[in-house]
C-alpha positions in Angstrom: -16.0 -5.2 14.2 -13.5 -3.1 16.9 -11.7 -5.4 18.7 -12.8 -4.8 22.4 -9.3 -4.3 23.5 -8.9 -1.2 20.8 -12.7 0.2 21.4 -11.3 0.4 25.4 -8.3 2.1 24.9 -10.2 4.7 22.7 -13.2 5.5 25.2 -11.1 5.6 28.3 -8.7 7.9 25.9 -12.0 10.1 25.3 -13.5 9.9 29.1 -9.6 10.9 30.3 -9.6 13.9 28.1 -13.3 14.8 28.3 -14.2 14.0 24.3 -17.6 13.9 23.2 -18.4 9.9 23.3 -20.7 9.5 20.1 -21.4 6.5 17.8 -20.1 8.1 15.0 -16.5 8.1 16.7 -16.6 4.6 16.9 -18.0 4.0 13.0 -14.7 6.1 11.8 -12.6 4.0 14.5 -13.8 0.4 12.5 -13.8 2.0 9.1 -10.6 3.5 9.9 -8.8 -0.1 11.1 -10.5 -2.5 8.0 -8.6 0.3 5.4 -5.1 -1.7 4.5 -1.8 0.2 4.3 -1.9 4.2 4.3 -5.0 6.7 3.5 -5.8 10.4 4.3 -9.0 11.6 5.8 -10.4 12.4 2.5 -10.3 8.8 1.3 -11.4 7.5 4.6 -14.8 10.0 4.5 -15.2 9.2 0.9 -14.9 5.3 2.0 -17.6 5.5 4.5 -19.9 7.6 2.5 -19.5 4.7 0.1 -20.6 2.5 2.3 -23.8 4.7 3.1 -22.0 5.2 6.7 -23.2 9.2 7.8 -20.5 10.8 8.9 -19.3 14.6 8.5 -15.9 15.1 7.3 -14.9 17.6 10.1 -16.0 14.5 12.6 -13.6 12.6 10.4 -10.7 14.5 10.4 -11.1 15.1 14.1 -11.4 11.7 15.3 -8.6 10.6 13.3 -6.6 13.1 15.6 -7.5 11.5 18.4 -6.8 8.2 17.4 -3.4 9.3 16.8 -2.9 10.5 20.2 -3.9 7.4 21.9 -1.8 5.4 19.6 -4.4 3.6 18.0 -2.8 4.9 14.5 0.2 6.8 13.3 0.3 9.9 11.2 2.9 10.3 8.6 3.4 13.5 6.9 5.3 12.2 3.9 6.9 15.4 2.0 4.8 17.4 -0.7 1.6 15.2 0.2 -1.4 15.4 2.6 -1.3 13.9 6.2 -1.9 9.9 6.2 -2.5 7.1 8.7 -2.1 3.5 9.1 -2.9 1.6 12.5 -0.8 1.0 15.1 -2.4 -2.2 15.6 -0.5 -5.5 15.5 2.3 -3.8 13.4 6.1 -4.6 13.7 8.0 -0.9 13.8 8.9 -0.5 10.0 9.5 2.2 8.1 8.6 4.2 4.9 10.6 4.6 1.1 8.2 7.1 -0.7 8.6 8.2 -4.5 8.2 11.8 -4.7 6.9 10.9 -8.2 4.4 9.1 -8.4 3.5 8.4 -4.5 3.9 5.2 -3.6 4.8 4.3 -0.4 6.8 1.1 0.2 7.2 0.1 3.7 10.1 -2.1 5.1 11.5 -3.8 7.9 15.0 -3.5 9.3 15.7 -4.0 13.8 19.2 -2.5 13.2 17.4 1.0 12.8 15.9 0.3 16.3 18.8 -0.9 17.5 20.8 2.4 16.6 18.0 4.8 17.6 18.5 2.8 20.9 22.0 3.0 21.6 22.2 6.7 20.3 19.7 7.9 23.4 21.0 6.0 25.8 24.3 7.4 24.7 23.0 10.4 25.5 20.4 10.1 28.8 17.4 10.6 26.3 14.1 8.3 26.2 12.7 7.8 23.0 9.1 8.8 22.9 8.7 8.5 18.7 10.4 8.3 15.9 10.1 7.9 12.2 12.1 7.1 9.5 11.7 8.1 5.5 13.7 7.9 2.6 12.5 9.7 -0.7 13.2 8.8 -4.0 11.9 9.4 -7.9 11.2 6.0 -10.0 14.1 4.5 -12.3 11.5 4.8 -15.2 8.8 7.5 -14.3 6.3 7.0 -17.6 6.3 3.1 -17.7 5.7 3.3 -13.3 2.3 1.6 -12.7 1.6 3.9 -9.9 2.3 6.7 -11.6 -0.8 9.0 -11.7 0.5 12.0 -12.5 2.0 10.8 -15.6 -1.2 8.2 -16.8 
């Protein structure tokens, strides 16, 4: 179940910008907040028709727009791979280490990166409105990497 807090802040976001309101929006906003960690529209779709949940994939992809710009999720477009999400919801700022070998995406924690991005704007008369931070590496021992799909 949407929390009623979240379904709010998404139908006022689609009244205020004059979306189509449809049942189907609000399917791919639940499905959407029950996945764990990061996923592309692709997986999400083929999640919900796996559940026997009729949704088109354009519908998908758009709605997952939309709940990016009302901040119910955050999109990530890690390098070399498609555009993924993850909610917003309840989540401490963190940030992501991804292997451009095999994918995985390991997410940490650190305030001092806040703390800098802080200091640096007000330094310089700027409001922060986003930010994001990545670091990309390649595993120590590529064909033994459990996540490794490419390889497996």
């Amino acid at each position: 179940m949407i929390p009623e807090e979240i379904k709010d802040t998404f139908l006022n976001y689609l009244k205020l910008k004059a979306h189509r309101i449809t049942n189907e929006r609000f399917l791919i906003l639940d499905s959407a907040l029950n996945i764990k960690g990061h996923f592309d529209a692709d997986e999400l779709y083929l999640k919900m028709k796996n559940d026997y949940i009729n949704v088109s994939r354009a519908t998908v992809y758009k709605t997952l727009e939309l709940m990016n710009e009302c901040n119910i999720l955050t999109k990530h477009n890690f390098k070399g791979d498609r555009t993924r999400y993850e909610t917003k919801i309840g989540r401490n700022p963190h940030y992501h280490i991804i292997c451009v070998t095999c994918n995985r995406i390991t997410e940490f924690e650190y305030p001092m990166i806040e703390k800098i991005q802080n200091k640096i704007c007000k330094e310089n008369n700027l409001e922060m409105v986003d930010h994001t931070f990545q670091v990309f590496v390649k595993c120590d021992h590529p064909e033994t990497c459990e996540f490794n799909k490419r390889l497996n």
